[in-house]
KEZADREN-408852 format. One record per residue (C-alpha): residue in three letters; x, y, z. Coordinates in steps of 0.02 Angstrom, whole numbers, plus 50000, padded with zeros to 5 digits. Example, Ala and Ser with C-alpha at 12.3 -4.5 7.8 and 13.67 -1.06 7.14 Angstrom:
2
ALA506154977550390/SER506844994750357/
This chain:
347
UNK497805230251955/UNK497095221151788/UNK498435215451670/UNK498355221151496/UNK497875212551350/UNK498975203851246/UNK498105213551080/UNK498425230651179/UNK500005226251231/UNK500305222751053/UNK499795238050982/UNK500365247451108/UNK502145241951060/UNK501945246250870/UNK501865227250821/UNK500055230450758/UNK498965241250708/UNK497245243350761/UNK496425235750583/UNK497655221750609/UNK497005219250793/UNK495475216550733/UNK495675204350597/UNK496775194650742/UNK495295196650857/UNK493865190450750/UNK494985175550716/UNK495285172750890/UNK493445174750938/UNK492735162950808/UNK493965148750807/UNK494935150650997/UNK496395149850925/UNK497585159751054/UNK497815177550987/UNK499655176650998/UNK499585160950884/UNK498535171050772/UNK499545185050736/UNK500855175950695/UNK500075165150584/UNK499345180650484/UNK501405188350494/UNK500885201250590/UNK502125199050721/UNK503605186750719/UNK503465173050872/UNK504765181950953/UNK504065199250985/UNK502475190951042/UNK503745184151163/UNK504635199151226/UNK502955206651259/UNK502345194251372/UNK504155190951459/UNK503905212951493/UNK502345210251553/UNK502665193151676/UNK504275202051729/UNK504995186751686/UNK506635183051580/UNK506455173651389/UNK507815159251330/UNK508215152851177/UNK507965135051170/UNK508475131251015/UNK510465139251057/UNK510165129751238/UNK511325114851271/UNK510005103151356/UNK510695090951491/UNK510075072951478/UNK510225069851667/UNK508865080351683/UNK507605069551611/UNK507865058951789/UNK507165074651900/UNK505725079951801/UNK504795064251710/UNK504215064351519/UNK502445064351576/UNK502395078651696/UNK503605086851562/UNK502235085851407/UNK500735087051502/UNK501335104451583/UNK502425107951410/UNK504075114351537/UNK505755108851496/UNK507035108551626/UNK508745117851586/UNK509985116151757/UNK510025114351964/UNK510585127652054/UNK510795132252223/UNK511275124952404/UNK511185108152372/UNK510245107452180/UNK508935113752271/UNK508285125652134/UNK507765119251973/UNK507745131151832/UNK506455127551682/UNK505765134651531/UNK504025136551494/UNK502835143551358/UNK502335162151410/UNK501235163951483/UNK502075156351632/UNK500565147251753/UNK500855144251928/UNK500025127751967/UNK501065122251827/UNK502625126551933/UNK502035121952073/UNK501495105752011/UNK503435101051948/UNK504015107852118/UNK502925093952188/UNK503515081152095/UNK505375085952068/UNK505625090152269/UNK506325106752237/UNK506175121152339/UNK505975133152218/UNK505755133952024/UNK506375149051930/UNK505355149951745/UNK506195156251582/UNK504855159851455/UNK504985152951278/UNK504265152051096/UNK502755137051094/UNK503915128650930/UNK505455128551050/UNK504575119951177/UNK503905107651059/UNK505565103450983/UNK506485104651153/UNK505485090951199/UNK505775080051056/UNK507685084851096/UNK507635082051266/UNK506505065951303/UNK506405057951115/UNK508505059551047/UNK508145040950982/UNK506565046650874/UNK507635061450787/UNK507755057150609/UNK506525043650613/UNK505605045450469/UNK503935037550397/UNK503815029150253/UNK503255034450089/UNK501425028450051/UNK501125019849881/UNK499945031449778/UNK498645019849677/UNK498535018949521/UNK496805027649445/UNK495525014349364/UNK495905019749191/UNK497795017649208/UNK497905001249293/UNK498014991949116/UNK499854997749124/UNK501134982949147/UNK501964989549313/UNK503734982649389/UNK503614982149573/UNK504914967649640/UNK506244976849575/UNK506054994949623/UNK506894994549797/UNK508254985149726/UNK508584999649606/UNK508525011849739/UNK509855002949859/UNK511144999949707/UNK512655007149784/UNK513605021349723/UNK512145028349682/UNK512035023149503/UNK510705015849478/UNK510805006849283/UNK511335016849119/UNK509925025249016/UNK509865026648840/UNK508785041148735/UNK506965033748658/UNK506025048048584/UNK506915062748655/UNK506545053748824/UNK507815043048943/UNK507405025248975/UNK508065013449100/UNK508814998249036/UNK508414982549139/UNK509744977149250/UNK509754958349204/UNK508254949449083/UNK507244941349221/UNK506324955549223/UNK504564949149120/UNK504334948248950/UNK503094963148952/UNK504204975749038/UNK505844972048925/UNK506454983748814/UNK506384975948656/UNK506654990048529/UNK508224984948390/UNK509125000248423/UNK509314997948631/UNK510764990748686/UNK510604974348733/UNK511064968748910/UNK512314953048909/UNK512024943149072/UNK513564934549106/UNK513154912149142/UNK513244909049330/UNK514404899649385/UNK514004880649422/UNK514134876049623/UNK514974862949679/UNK514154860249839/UNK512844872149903/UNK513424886150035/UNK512794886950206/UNK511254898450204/UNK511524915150323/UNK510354911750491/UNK508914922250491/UNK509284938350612/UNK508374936750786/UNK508154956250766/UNK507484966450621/UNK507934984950657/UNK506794996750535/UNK506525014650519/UNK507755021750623/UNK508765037250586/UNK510565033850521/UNK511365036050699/UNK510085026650794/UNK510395011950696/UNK512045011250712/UNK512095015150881/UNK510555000950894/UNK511474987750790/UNK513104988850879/UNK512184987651050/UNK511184972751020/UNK512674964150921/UNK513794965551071/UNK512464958151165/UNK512574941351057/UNK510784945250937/UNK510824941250780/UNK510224958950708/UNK509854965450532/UNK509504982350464/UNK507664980050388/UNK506814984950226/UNK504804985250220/UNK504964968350117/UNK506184960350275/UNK504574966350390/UNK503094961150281/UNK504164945950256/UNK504814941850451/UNK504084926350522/UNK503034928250707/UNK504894922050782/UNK505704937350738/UNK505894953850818/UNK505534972250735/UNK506334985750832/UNK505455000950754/UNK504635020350791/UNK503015019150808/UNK502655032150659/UNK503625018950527/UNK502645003750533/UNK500995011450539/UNK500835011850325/UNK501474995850314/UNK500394988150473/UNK499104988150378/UNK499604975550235/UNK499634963550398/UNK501254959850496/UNK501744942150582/UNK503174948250670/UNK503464952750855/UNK503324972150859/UNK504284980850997/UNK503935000550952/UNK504635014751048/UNK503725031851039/UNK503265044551153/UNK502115042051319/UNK500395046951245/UNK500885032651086/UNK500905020351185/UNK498915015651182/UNK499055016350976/UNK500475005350971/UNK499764991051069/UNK498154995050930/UNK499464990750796/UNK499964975050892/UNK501634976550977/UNK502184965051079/UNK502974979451209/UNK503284997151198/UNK504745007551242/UNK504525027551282/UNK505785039751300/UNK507235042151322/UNK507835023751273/UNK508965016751417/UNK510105003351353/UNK509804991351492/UNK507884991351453/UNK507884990851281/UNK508984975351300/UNK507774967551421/UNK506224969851323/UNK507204964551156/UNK507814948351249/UNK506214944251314/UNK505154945151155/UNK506694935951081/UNK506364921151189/UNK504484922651169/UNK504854919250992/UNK506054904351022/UNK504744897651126/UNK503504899550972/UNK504704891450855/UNK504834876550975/UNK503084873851014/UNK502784874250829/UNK503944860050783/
């Protein structure tokens, strides 16, 4: 017996009507976008429903991924690749012996696909849960990527247009301004109905002072003559950039207990870092500033398919999920010591 549409099932169901089925349709015809896609895109159906029909029509039950506690020992039986290429998340073992590995998949559910992670998991049987396309997606950034969550790319610098590029810009002191703790950044005073910041100290240049009478004037207090010149901080071994807040913590307390030298990075530290130093970074946040030119050693992690645009970027290695502490170690030690070596041969 034929299966129904999805579009009757649909409308058999109430979810649309038949002059919404057809605007879905045309869509769907012209650009082959999948029709469940479609109507959701156009809100004629929430992701859901589209769900619960299919799931009614597969026989098959739906989970929700998103309210799903994933385990990360399951990332060991079925491997990132076969994971994203056949977009199935595993969810628990069951059975005599783990023998049974349930998964979820997007609906609808395809057999090789099962039969495929049977193969390579060794399982005698795998039960599939249907579930939204978005869950699956972010399940597998969950799952298989926990060290990318939070990562986040860096702001591009938006040029200035050709009739505006007379103005006398300040750029060596913006990040500065930004990272003053506290979150104050310098007191502002009222020019024209307008606030203004007043400069932080008067090295700024002459053409970006404030230099109207009525602005308070910024006393710099006389530095202190040295006696005898402090030692200078060693330059870190590791330059750890773009991470999340708990990555790099987690990331600076792992490679500290393993003796590095390691610094949290800001884009100057990387576009400054000699070709001796390490940057530990997600692939997506040295992209922008790759292309300014970097001499550093880049070890990027990212996900499997990355891996051919990060060596195009230059790193050194590359690191997929999910990050295992003993290999992250071994590929930071070994591009340490390729730097060492560099630094030696060069003196």
């Amino acid at each position: 017996m034929r299966k129904k549409r999805l579009g009757d099932l649909l409308r058999e169901n109430g979810l649309l009507d038949e002059l919404q089925l057809r605007a879905a349709l045309g869509i769907h015809n012209k650009w082959g976008v999948p029709l469940g896609q479609v109507v959701v895109d156009m809100g004629f159906c929430t992701a859901h429903q589209v769900l619960d029909v299919l799931a009614s029509q597969a026989q098959l039950p739906t989970v929700d991924l998103d309210a799903e506690l994933l385990d990360p020992r399951l990332v060991d039986v079925l491997p990132v690749q076969v994971a994203e290429a056949h977009r199935i998340i595993p969810l628990r073992l069951e059975g005599p012996r783990d023998s049974v590995l349930v998964v979820a998949t997007a609906a609808p559910a395809h057999l090789p696909s099962l039969d495929e992670v049977a193969h390579v998991t060794g399982k005698a049987r795998v039960v599939a849960l249907l579930a939204t396309d978005a869950a699956i997606s972010q399940a597998l950034e969950r799952l298989y990527y926990p060290h990318l969550l939070g990562a986040r790319r860096p702001v591009e610098p938006i040029p200035l247009p050709e009739a505006d590029e007379h103005l006398p810009l300040v750029t060596d002191r913006a990040e500065y301004l930004m990272m003053v703790q506290g979150g104050v950044l310098a007191s502002t005073v009222e020019q024209g109905g307008l606030p203004v910041m007043t400069p932080l100290t008067e090295e700024l240049p002459a053409h970006a002072r404030l230099t109207e009478p009525e602005l308070p004037r910024v006393e710099v207090a006389p530095r202190p003559a040295q006696t005898s010149r402090p030692e200078e901080e060693p330059a870190p071994e590791v330059w750890v950039y773009g991470w999340g807040v708990k990555a790099t913590r987690g990331l600076l307390k792992l490679l500290e207990d393993e003796g590095l030298r390691t610094r949290v990075a800001r884009t100057e530290d990387v576009r400054n870092a000699t070709e001796c130093a390490v940057v530990l970074a997600p692939l997506q946040s040295v992209e922008s500033v790759k292309r300014r030119g970097l001499r550093a050693r880049l070890l990027l992690a990212g996900r499997v398919r990355d891996e051919e645009r990060a060596r195009t970027l230059g790193a050194r290695a590359f690191l997929s999920g999910p990050l295992r502490s003993d290999l992250l170690i071994d590929a930071v030690r070994e591009q340490v010591n390729a730097g060492r070596t560099a630094l030696r041969q060069v003196g």
